[in-house]
DOPASE-376668 format. One line per field, with one value per atom (N, C-alpha, C): atom name; x, y, z; residue number from 1. Coordinates in nm, 2 decimals. Each point is the difference from the previous one (the first is absolute). Layout:
# DOPASE-376668
atomo	c(CA  ...)
px	c(X  ...)
py	c(Y  ...)
pz	c(Z  ...)
num	c(NUM  ...)
END
This chain:
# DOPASE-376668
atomo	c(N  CA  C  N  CA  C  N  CA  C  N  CA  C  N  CA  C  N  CA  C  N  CA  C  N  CA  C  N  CA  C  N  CA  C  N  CA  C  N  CA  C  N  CA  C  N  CA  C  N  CA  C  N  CA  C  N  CA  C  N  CA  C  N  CA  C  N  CA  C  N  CA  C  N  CA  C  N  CA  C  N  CA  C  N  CA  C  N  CA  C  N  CA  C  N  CA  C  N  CA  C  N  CA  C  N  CA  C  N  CA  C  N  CA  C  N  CA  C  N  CA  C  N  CA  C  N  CA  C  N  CA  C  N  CA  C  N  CA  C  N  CA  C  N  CA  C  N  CA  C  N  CA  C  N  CA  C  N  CA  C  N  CA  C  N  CA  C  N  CA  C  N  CA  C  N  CA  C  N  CA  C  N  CA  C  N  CA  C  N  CA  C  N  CA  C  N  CA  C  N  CA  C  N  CA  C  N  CA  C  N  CA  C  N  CA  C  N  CA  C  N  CA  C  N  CA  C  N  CA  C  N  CA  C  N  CA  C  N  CA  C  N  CA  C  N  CA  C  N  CA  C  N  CA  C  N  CA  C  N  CA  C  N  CA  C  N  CA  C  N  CA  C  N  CA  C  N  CA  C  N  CA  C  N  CA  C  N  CA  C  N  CA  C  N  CA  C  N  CA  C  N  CA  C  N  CA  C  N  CA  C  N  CA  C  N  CA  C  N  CA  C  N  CA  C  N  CA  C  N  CA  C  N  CA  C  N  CA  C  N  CA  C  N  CA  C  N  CA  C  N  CA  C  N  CA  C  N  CA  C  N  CA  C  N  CA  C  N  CA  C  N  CA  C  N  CA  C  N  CA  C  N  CA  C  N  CA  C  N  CA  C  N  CA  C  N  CA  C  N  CA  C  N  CA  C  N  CA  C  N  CA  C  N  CA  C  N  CA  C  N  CA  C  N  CA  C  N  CA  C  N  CA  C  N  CA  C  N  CA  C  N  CA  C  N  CA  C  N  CA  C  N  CA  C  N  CA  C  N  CA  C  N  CA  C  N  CA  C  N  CA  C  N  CA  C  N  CA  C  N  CA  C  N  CA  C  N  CA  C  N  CA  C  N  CA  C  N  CA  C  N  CA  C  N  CA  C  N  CA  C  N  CA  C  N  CA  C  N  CA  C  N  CA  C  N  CA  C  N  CA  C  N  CA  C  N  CA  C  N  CA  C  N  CA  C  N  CA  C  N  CA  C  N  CA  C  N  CA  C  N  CA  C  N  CA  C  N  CA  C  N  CA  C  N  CA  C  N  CA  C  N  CA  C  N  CA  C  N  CA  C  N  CA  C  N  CA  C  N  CA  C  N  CA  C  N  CA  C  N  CA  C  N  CA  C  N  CA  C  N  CA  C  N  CA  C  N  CA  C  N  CA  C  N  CA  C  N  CA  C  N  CA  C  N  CA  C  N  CA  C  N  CA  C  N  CA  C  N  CA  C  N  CA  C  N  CA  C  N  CA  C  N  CA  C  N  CA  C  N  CA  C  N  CA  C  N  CA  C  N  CA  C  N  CA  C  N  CA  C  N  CA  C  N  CA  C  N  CA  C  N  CA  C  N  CA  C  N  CA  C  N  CA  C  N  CA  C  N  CA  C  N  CA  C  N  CA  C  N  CA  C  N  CA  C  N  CA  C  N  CA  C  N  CA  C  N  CA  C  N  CA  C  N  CA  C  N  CA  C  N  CA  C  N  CA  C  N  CA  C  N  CA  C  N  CA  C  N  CA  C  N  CA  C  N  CA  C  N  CA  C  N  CA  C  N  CA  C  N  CA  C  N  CA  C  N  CA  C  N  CA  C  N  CA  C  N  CA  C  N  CA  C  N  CA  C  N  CA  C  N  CA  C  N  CA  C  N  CA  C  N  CA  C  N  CA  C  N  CA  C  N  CA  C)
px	c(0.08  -0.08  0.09  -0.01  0.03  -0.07  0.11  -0.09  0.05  -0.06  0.07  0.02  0.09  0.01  0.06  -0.06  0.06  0.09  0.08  0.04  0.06  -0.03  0.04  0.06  0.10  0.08  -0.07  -0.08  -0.02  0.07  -0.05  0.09  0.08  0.13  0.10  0.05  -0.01  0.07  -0.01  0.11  0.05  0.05  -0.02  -0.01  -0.05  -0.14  -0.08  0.05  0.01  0.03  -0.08  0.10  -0.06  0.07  0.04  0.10  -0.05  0.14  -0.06  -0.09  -0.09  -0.02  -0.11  -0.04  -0.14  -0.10  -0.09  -0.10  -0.07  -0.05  -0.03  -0.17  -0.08  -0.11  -0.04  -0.09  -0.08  -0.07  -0.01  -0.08  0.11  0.07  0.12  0.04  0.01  0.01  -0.09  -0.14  -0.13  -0.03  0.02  -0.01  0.10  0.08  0.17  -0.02  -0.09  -0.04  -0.09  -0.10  -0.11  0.02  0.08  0.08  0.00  0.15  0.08  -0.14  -0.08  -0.13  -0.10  -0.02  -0.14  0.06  0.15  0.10  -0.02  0.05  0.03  -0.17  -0.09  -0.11  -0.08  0.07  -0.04  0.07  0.15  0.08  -0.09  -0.04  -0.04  -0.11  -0.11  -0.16  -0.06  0.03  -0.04  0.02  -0.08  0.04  0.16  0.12  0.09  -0.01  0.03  0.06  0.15  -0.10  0.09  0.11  0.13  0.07  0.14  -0.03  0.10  0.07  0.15  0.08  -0.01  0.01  0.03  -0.05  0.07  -0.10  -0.05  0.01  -0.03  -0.11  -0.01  -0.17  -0.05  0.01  -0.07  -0.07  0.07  -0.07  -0.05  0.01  -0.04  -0.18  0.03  -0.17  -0.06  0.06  -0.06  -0.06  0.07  -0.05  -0.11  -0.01  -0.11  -0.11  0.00  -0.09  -0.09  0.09  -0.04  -0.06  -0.01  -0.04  0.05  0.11  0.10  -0.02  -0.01  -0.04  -0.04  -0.06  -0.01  0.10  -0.01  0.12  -0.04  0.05  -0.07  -0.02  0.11  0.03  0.15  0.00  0.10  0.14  0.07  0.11  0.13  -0.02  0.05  0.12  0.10  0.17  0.02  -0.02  0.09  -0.08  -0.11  -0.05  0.06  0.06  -0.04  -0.12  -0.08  -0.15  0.05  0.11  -0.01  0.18  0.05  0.18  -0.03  0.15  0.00  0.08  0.01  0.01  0.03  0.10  0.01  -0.06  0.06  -0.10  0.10  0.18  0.07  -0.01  -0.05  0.02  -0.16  -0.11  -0.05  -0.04  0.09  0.03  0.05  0.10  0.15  -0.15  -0.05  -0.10  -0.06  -0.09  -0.06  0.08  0.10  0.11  0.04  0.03  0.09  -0.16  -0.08  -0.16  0.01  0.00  -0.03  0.07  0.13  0.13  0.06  0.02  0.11  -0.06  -0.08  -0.13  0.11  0.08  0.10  0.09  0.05  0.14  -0.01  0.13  -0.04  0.07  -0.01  0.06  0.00  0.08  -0.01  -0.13  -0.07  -0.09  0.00  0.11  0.06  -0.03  -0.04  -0.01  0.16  -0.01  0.16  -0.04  0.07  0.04  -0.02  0.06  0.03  -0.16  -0.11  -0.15  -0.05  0.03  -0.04  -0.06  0.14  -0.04  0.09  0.00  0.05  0.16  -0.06  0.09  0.14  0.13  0.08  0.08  -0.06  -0.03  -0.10  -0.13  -0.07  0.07  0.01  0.07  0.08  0.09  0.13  0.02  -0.12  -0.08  -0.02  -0.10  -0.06  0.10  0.10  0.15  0.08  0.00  0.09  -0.11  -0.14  -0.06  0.02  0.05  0.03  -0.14  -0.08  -0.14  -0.09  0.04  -0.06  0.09  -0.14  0.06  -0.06  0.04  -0.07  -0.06  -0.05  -0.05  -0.15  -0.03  -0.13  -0.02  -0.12  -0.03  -0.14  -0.04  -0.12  -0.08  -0.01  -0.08  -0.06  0.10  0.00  -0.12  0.12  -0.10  -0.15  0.01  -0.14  -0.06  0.02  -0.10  -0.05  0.12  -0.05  -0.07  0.00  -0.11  -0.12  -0.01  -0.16  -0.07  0.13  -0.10  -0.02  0.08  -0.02  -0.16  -0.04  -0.12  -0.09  0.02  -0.08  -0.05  0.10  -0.01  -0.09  0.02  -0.06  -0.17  -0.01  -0.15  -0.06  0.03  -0.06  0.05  0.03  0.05  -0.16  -0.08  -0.14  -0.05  0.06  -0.05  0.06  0.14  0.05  -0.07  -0.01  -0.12  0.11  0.15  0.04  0.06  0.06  0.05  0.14  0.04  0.12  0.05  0.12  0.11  0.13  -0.05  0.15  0.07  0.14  0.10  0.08  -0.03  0.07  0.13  0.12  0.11  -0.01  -0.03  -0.02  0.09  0.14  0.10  0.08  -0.14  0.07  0.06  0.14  0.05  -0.02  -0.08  0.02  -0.15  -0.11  -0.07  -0.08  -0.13  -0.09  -0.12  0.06  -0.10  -0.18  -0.01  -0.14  -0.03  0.01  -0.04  -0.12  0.12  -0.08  -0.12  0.01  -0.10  -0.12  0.00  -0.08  -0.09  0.11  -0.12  -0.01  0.02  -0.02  -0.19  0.03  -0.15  -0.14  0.07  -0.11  -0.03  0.08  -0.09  -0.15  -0.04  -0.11  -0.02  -0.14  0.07  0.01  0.11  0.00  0.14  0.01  0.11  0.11  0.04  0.17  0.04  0.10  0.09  0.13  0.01  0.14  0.08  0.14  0.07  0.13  0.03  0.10  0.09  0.14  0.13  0.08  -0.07  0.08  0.14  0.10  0.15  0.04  -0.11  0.09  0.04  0.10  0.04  -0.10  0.08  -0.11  0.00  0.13  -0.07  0.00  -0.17  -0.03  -0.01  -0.01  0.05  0.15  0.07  0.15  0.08  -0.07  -0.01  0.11  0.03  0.06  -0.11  -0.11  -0.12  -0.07  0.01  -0.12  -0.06  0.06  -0.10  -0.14  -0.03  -0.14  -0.07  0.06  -0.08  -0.03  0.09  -0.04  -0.09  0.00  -0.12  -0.10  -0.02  -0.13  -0.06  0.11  -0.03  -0.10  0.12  -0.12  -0.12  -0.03  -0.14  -0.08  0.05  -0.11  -0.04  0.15  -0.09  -0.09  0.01  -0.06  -0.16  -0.02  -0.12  -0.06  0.09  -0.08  -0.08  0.08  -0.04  -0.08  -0.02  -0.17  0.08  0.14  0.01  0.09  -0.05  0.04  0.12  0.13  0.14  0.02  -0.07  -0.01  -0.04  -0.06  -0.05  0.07  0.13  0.10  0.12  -0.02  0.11  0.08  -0.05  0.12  0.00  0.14  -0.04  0.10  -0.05  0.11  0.11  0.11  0.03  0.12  -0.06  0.04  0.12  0.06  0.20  -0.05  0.12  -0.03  0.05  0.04  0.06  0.14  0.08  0.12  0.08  -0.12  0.02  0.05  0.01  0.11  -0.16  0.07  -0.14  -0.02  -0.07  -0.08  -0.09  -0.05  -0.04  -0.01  0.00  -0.01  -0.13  -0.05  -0.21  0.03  0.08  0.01  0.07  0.03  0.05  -0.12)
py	c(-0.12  0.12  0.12  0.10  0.11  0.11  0.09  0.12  0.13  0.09  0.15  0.02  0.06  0.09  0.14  0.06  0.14  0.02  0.03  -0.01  0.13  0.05  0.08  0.04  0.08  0.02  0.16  -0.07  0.08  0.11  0.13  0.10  -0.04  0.11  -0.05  -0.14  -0.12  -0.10  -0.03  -0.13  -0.01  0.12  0.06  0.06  0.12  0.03  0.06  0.12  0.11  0.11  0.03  0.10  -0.01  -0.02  0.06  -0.05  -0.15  -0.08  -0.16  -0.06  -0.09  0.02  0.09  0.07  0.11  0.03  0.06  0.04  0.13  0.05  0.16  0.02  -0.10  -0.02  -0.15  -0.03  -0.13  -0.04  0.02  -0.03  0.06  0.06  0.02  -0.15  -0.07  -0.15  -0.04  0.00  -0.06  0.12  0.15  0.10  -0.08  0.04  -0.05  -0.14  -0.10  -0.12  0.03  0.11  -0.01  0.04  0.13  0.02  -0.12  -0.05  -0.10  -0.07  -0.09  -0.08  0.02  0.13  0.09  0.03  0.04  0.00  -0.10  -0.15  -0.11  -0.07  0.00  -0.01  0.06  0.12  0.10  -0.06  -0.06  -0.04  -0.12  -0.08  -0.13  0.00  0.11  -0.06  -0.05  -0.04  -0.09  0.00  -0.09  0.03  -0.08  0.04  -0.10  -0.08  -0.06  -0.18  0.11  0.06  0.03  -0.07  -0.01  -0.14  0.08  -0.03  0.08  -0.09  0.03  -0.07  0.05  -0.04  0.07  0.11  0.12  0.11  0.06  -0.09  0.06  -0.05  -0.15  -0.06  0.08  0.07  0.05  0.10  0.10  0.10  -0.03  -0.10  -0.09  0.00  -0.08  -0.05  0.11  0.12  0.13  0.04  0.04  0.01  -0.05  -0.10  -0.10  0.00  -0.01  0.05  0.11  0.08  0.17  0.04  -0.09  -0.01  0.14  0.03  0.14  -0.02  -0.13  -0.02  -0.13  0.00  -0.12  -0.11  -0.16  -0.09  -0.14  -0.07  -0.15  -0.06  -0.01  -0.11  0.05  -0.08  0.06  -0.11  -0.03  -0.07  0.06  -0.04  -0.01  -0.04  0.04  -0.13  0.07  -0.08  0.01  0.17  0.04  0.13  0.01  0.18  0.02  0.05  -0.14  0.09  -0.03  -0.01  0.03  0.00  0.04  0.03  -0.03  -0.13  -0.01  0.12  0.07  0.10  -0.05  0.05  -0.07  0.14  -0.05  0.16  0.10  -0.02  0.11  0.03  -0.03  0.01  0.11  -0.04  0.10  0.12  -0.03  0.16  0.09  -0.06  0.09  0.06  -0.07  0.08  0.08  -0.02  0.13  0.11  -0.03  0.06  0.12  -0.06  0.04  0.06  -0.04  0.07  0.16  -0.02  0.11  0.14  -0.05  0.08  0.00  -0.12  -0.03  -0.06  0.03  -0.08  -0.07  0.14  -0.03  -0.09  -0.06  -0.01  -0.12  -0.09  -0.08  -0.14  -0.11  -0.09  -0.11  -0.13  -0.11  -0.09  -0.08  -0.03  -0.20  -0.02  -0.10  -0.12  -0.01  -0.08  -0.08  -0.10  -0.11  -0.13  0.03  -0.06  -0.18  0.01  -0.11  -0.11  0.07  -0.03  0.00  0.07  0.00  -0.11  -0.12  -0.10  -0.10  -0.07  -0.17  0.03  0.02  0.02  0.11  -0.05  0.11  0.11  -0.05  0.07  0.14  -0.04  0.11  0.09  -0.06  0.10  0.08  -0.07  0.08  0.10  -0.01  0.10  0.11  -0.02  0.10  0.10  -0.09  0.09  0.07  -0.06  0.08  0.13  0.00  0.06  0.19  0.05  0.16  0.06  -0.06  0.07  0.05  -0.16  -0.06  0.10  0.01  0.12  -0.05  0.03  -0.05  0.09  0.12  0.11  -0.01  0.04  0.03  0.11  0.11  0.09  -0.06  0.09  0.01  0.06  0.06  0.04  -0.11  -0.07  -0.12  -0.13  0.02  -0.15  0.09  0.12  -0.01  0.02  0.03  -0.06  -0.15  -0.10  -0.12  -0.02  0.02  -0.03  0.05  0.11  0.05  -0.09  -0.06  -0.10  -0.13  0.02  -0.16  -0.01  0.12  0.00  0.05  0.07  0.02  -0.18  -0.02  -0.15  -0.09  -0.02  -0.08  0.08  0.11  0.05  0.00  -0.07  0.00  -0.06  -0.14  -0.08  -0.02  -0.04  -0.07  0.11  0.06  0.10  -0.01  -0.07  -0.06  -0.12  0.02  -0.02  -0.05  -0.02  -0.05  -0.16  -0.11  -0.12  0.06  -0.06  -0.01  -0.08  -0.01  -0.12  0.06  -0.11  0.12  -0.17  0.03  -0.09  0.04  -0.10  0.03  -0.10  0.07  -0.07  -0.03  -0.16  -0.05  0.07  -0.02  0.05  0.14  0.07  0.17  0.05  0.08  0.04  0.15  0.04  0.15  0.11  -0.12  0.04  -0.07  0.03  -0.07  -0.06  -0.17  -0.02  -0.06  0.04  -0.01  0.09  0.16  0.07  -0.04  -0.11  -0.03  -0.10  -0.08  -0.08  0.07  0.09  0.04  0.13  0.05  0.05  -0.11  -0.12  -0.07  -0.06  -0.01  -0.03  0.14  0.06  0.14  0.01  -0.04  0.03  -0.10  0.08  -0.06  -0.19  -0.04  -0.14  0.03  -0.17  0.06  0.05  0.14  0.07  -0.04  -0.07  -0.01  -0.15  -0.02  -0.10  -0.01  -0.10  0.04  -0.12  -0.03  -0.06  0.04  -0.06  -0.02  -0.13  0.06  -0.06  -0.05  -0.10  0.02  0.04  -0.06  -0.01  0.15  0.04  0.13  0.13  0.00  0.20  0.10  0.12  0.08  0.01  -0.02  0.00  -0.12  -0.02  -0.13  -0.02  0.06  0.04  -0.02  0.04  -0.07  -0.03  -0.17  -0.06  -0.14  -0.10  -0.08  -0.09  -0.02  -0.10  0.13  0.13  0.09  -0.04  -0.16  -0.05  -0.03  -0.05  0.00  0.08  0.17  0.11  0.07  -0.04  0.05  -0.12  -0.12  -0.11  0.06  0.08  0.00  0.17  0.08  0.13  -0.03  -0.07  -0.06  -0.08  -0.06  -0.12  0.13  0.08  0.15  0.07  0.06  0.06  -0.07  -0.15  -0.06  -0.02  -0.01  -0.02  0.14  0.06  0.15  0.05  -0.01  0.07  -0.12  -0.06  -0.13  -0.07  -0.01  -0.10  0.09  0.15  0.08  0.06  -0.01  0.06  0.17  -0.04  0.18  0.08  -0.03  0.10  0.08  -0.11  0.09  0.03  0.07  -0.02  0.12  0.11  0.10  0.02  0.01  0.01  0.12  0.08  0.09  -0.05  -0.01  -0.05  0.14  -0.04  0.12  -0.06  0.06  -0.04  -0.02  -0.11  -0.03  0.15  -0.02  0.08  0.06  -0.11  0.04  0.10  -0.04  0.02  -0.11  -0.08  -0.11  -0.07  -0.04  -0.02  -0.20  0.01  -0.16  -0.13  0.09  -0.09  0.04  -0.10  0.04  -0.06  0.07  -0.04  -0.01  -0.01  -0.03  -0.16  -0.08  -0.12  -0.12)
pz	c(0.00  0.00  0.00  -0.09  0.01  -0.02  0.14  0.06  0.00  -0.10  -0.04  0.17  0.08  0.10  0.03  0.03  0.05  0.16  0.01  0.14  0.07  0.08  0.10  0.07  0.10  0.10  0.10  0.11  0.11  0.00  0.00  0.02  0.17  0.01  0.07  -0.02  -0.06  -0.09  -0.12  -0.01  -0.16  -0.04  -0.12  -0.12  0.03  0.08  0.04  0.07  -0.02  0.09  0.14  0.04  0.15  0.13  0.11  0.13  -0.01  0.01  0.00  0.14  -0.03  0.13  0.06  -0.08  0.06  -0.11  0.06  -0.07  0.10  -0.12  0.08  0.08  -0.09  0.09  0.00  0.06  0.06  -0.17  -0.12  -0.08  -0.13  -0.04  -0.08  -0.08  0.05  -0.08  -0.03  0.02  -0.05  -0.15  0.04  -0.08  -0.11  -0.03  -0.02  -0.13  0.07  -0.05  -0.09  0.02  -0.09  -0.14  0.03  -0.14  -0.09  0.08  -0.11  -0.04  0.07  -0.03  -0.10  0.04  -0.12  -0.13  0.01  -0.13  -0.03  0.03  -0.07  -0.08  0.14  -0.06  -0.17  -0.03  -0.09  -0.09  -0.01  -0.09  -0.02  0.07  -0.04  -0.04  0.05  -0.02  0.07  0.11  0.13  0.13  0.11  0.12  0.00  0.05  0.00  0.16  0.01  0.12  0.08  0.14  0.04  0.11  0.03  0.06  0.07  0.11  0.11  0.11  0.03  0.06  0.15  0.13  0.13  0.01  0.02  0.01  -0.08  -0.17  -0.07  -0.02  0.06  0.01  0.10  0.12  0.07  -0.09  -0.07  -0.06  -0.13  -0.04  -0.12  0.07  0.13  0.07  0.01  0.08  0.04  -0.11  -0.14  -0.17  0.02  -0.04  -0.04  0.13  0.12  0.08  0.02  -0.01  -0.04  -0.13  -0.14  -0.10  -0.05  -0.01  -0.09  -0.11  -0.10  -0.10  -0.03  -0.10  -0.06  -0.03  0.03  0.01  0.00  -0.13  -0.04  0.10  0.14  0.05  0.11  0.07  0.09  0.09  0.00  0.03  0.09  0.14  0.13  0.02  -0.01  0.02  0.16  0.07  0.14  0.05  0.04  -0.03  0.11  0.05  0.15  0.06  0.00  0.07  0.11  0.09  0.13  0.03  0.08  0.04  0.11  0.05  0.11  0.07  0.14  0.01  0.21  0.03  0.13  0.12  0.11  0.04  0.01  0.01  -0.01  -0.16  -0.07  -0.16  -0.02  0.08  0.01  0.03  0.15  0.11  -0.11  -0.08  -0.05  -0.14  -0.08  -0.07  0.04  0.10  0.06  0.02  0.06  0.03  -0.14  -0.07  -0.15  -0.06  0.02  -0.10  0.10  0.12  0.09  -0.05  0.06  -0.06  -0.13  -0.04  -0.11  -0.14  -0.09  -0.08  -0.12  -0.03  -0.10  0.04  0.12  0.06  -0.09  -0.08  -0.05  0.05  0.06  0.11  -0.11  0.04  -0.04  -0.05  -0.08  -0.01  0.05  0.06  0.07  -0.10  -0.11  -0.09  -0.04  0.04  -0.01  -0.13  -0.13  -0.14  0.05  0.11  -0.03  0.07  0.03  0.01  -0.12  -0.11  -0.14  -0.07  0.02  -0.10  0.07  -0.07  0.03  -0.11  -0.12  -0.10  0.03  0.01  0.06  -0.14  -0.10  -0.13  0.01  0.09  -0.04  0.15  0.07  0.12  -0.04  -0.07  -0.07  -0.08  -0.07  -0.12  0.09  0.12  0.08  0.04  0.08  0.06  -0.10  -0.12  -0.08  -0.08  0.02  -0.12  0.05  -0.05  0.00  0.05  -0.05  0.02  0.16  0.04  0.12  0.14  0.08  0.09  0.15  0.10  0.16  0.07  -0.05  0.06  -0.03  0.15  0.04  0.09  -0.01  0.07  0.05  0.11  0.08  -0.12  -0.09  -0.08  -0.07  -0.10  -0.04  0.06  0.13  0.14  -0.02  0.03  0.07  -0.16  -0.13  -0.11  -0.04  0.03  0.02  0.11  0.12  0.11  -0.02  -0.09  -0.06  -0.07  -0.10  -0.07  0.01  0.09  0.09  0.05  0.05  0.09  -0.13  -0.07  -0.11  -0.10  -0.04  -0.03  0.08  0.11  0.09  0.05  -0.01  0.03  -0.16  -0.12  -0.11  -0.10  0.06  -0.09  -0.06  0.06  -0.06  -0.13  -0.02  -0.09  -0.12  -0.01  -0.13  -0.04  -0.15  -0.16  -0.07  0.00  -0.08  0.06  -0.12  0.06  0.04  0.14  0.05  0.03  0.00  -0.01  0.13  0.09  0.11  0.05  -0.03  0.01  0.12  0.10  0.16  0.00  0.06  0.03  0.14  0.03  0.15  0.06  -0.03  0.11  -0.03  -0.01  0.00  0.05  0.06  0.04  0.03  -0.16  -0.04  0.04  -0.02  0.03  0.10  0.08  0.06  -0.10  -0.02  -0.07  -0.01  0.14  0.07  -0.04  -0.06  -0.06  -0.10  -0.11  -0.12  0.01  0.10  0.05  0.05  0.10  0.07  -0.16  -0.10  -0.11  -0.10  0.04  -0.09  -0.01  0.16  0.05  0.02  -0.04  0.00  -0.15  -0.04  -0.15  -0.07  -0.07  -0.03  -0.03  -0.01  -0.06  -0.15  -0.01  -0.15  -0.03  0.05  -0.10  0.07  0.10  0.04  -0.01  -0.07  0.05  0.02  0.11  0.10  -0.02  0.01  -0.02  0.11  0.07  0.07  -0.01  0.00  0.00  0.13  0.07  0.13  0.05  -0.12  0.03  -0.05  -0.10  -0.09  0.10  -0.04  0.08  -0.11  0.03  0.01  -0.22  -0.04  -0.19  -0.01  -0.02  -0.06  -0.10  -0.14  -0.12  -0.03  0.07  0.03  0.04  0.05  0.12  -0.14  0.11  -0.06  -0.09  0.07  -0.11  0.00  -0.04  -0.06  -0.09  -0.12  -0.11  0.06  0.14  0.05  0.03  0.03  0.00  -0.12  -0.13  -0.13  -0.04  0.08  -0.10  0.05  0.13  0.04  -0.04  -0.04  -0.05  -0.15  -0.08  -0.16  0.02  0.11  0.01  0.07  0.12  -0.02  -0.11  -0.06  -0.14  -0.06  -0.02  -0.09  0.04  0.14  0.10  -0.04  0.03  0.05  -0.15  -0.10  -0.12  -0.08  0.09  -0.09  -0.11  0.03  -0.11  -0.09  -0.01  -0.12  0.07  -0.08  0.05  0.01  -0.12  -0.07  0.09  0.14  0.09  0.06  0.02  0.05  -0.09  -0.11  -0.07  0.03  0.12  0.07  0.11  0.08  0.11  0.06  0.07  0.09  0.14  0.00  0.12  0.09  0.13  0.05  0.10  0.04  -0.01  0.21  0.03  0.18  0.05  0.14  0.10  -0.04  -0.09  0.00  -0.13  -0.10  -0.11  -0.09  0.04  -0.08  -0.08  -0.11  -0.10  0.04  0.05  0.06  -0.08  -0.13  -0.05  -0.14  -0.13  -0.13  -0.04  -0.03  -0.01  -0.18  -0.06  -0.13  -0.01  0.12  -0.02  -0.03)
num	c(1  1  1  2  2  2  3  3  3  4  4  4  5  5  5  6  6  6  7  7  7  8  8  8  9  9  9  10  10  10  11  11  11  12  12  12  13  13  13  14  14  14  15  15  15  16  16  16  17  17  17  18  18  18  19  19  19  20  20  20  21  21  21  22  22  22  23  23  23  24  24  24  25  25  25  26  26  26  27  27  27  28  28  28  29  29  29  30  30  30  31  31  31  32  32  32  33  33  33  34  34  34  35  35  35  36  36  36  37  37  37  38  38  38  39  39  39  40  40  40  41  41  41  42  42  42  43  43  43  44  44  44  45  45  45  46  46  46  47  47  47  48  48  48  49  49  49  50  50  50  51  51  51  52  52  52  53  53  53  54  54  54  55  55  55  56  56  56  57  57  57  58  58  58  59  59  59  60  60  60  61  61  61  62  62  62  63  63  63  64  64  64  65  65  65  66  66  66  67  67  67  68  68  68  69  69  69  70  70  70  71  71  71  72  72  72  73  73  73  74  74  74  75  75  75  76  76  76  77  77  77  78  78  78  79  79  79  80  80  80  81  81  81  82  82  82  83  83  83  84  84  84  85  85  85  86  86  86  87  87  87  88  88  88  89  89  89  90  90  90  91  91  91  92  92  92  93  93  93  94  94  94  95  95  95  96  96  96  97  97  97  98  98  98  99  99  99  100  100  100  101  101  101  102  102  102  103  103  103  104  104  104  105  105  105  106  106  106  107  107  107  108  108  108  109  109  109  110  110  110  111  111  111  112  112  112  113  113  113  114  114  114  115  115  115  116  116  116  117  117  117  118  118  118  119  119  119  120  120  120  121  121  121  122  122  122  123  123  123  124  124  124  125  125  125  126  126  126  127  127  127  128  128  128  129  129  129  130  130  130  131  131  131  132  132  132  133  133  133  134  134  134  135  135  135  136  136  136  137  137  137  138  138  138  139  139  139  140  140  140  141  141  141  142  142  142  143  143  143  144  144  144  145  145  145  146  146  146  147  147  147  148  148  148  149  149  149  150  150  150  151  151  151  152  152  152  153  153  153  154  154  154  155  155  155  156  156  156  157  157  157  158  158  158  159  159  159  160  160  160  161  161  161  162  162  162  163  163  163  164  164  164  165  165  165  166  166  166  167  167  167  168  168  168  169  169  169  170  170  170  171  171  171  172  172  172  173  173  173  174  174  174  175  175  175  176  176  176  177  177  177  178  178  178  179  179  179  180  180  180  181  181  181  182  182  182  183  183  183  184  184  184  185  185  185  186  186  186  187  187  187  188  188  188  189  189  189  190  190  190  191  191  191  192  192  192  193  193  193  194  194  194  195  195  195  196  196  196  197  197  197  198  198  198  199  199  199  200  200  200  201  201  201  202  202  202  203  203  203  204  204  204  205  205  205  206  206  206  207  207  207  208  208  208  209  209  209  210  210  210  211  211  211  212  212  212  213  213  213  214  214  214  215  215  215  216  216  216  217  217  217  218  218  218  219  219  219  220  220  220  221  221  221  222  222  222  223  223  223  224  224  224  225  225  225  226  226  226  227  227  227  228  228  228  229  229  229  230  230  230  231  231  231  232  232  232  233  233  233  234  234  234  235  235  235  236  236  236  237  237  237  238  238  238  239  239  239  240  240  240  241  241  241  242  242  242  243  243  243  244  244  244  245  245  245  246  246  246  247  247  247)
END
């Protein structure tokens, strides 16, 4: 199956301009998203199959919850619908939101939870792009839509597909369970990897998360391929590019 995609870098990562690592309001990346989306949609003619990595599935779900635009279909890798978060890890936020919004701290994310494969690790550490900064500005836009997500999952109309890595390191992946079960019947199906770290996509047997990414398209679109024949994918936390939706 082949799938035109468009792909993205979060402002403040990748490619994407911006202090790395921040964002200037709570909704700047959903704004940000809709562009590139309503662009690409106009190029193509259609709703496109939107498909987001980590935090980029969190604001991927937020999209699609919040109905910003029109979207075939939607695909989850490792979302952060929820961060584990200890309690001095949250004092110091409050802390840094009060005073410090911009200050930009570590995002304590360690390569080597990534994958199994010491290939893709390797890729990660060496990639120029990939950055460890996080502000309180940042945290506290994901925690919006964390709780945005979860007060209106039942209000997503399109099929979704959310691929959980059992043994996440990076994110809390009770997150994706707990919006897995809020959504309507019908539109969600879930798939979890017990052994996978947090890229299941490029994981050492990711051939079982791409068998089961083509038997959704193929479910979801009645048989017909053609439904999804674009899709937007919007880049993880780090910037480092996670998945090729054209394989």
């Amino acid at each position: 199956m082949t799938v035109d995609c468009q792909s993205f870098d979060h402002r403040g990562h990748g490619r994407s301009g911006g202090r790395r690592g921040d964002v200037p309001t709570d909704d700047a990346i959903i704004r940000d998203a809709k562009i590139v989306i309503d662009d690409f949609a106009q190029q193509i003619g259609s709703p496109p199959l939107l498909f987001g990595h980590s935090m980029g599935g969190l604001f991927a779900a937020r999209f699609a919850t919040q109905g910003c635009s029109p979207i075939s279909g939607l695909i989850l890798s490792s979302p952060a619908l929820a961060v584990p978060m200890t309690t001095v890890q949250s004092l110091l936020f409050n802390i840094l939101k009060a005073l410090a919004p911009s200050l930009s701290i570590s995002n304590s994310v360690k390569s080597l939870w990534l994958s199994h494969d010491p290939a893709i690790v390797a890729a990660y550490d060496n990639d120029p792009l990939v950055h460890s900064k996080i502000n309180a500005r940042l945290l506290s836009s994901m925690l919006s839509a964390i709780v945005f997500c979860e007060a209106h999952a039942a209000n997503l109309r399109v099929p979704t597909l959310i691929l959980v890595a059992g043994d996440d390191h990076v994110v809390d992946n009770s997150g994706s369970t707990r919006f897995f079960h809020k959504l309507a019947a019908g539109i969600g199906t879930l798939h979890v990897y017990p052994d996978f770290y947090h890229e299941v996509l490029n994981e050492v047997d990711a051939g079982r998360v791409f068998d089961d990414v083509r038997a959704w398209l193929s479910v979801s679109s009645c048989g017909h391929a053609s439904k999804f024949p674009y899709a937007v994918s919007v880049q993880d936390v780090s910037g480092h590019q996670s998945v090729n939706m054209n394989t």
